[in-house]
N, C-alpha and C positions, 0 to 999 in steps of 0.2 A: 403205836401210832401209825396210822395207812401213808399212804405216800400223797396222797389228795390232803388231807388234813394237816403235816408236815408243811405242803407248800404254802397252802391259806396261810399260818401264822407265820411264816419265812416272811411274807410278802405283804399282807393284807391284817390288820388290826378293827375291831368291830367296838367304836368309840360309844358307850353310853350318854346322851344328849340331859347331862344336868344342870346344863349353866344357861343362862342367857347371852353367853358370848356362843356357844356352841349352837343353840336354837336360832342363832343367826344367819350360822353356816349352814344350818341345813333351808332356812328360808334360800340363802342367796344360789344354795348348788340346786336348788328347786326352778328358782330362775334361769339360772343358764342353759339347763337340760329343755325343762317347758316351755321357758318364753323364747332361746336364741337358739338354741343349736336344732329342736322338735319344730317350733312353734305352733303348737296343739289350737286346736281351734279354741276359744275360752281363755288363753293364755297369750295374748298379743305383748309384745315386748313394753308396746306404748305405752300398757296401764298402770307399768310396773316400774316407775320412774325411782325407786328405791333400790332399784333391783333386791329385792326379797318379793317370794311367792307365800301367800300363806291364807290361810282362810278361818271360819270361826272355827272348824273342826277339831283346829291346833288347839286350842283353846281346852279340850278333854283326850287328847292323845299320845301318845310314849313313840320317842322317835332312834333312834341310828342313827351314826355316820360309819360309814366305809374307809378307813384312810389307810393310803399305800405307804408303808412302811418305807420304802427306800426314797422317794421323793415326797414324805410327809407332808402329802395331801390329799384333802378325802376328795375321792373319787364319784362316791354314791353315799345315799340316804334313803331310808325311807320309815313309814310310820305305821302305828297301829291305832286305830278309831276306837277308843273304848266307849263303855257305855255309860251313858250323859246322868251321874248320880242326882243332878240339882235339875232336871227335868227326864225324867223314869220314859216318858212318850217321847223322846225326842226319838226321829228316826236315823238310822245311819245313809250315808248318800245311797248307798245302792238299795233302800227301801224307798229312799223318795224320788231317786231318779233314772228308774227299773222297774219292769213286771217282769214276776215272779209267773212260774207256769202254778195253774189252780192246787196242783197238789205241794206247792213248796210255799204257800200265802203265808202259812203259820211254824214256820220251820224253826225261827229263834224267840216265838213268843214267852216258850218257859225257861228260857237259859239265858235271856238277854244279859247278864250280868255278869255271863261266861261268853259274852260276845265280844269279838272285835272285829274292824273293818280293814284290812290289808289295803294299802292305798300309798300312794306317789313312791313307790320304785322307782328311782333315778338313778342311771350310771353315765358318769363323764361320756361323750362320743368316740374315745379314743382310747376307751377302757371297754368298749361294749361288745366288740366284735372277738374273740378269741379265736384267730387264725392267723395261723405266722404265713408269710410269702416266703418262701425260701429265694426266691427271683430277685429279691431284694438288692440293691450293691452295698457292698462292703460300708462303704462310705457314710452309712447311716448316723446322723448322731447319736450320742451314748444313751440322751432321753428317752428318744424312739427303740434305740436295741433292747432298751432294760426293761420298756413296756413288752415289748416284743416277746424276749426270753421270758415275760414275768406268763406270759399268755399262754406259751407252750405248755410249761408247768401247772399250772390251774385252768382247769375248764372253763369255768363261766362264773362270771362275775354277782350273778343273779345269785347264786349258791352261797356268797360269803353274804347278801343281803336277808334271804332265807333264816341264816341262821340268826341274822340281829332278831329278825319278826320272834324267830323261836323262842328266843333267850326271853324278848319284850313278852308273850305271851306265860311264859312259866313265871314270870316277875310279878305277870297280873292276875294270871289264874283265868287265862284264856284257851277254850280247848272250842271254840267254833271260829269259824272264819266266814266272812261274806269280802267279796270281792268282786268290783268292776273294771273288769282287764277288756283288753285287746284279745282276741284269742289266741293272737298268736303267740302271745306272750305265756297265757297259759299253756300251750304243747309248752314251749322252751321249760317251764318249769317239771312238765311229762318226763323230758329227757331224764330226771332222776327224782321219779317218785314222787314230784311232790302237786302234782297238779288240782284242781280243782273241780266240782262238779256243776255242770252248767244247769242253773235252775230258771232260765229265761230267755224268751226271744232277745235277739240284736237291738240295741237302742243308742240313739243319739246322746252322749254323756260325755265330749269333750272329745269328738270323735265314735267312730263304733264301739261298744263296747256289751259284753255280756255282760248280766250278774252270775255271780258264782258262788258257791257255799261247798267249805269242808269240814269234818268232824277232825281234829289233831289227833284220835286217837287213830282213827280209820288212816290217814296221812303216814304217823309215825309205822303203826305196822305193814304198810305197803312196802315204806322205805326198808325198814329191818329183812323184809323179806327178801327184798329184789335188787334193793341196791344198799348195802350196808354198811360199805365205804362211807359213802352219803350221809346215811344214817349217821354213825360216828361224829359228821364232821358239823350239823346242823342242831343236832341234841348235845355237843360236844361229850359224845360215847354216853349218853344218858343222862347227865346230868340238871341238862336244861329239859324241866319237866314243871305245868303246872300241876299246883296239889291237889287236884281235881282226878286229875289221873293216876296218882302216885301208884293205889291200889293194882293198876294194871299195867304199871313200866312193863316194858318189854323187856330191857335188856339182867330184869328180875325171873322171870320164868321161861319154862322150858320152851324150844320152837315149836311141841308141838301142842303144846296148850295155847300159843298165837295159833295156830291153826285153826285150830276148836274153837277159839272163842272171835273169831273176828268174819 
């Protein structure tokens, strides 16, 4: 076990969303991020007199929670869009509220079924940044040191959410991804392999956002290559794999038949 992967479960637990007590917390840690602490255009605190965020999409999608082990609370959430069995035509948001450049119009036409839509990554405001101030005085509360030390130790928080999508997608037998991020959001996921390919101009979607599409297989073997720490701690060393790809796990053949073949 790597030393990245060690800290993840020291510190961070990747809660599977099977209850409707649990589908609440991910509504209401959707509100705090989106509606209070972001407040995303589309997300105005006002509308959200429940405080829970949630829309019809929940309604066919498999979600995460993130929760920090030493102050047993989640931190982050986020979901996978799968695709809508009781209307086959329904589109995912980034097909109806995104163009596609001409050559990516029909990219998930025959795999729909092996699609899912990567959507509301949320992490607490004070989980989000991973940089320690050394400048800091002593005097800090215990709360803020333990975030603090927990930050040093693990890179980015984005990583332990990564691996819930992975785990949700080998569960469902997802090996395509579409996604409408921020870009900036996409490099941050660059920083370890796991980014996405931009298949569309800039569009108004709750703020700027791209549409983006990745192949899981294309994804997993970048990471085994380049960054395999990484790799380890997101497929949890191979194991989180849909059966779509089993025939080609990587962490089953040689590096250089990954070579060959990708």
């Amino acid at each position: 076990m790597n030393d990245i992967v060690a800290a993840f479960h020291k510190y961070f637990e990747i809660v599977d969303v099977n209850s409707e007590e649990l589908l609440r917390e991910v509504f209401h840690l959707r509100y705090r991020v989106l509606c209070v602490e972001e407040n995303i255009p589309g997300f105005e605190a006002s509308n959200f007199l429940e405080e829970i965020e949630k829309d019809h999409y929940d309604d066919h999608s498999a979600h995460i929670l993130l929760r920090h082990r030493p102050s047993d609370s989640f931190v982050g959430t986020a979901r996978v869009i799968l695709h809508n069995t009781e209307n086959p035509r329904a589109l995912f948001p980034t097909e109806q509220y995104t163009q596609f450049y001409p050559e990516f119009t029909n990219i998930i036409n025959l795999s729909r079924r092996h699609t899912g839509e990567i959507s509301r990554l949320v992490i607490l405001a004070k989980y989000s940044k991973y940089r320690v101030d050394r400048r800091k005085s002593r005097s800090i509360v215990n709360t803020e040191k333990r975030i603090k030390e927990d930050r040093r130790i693990f890179p980015h928080l984005i990583l332990g959410l990564a691996t819930g999508i992975i785990k949700l997608c080998a569960e469902h037998n997802i090996i395509h991804w579409l996604s409408s991020m921020n870009p900036a959001t996409n490099r941050l996921l660059g920083f370890y392999g796991l980014q996405l390919d931009a298949i569309g101009p800039p569009a108004e979607f709750h703020g700027i956002r791209k549409p983006y599409y990745a192949n899981l297989s294309d994804v997993m073997s970048r990471m085994y290559l380049n960054h395999r720490e990484i790799w380890e701690l997101v497929t949890n060393d191979g194991r989180f794999w849909p059966k779509a790809l089993e025939r080609r796990q990587i962490s089953r053949i040689p590096m250089q038949e990954i070579t060959a073949n990708y």
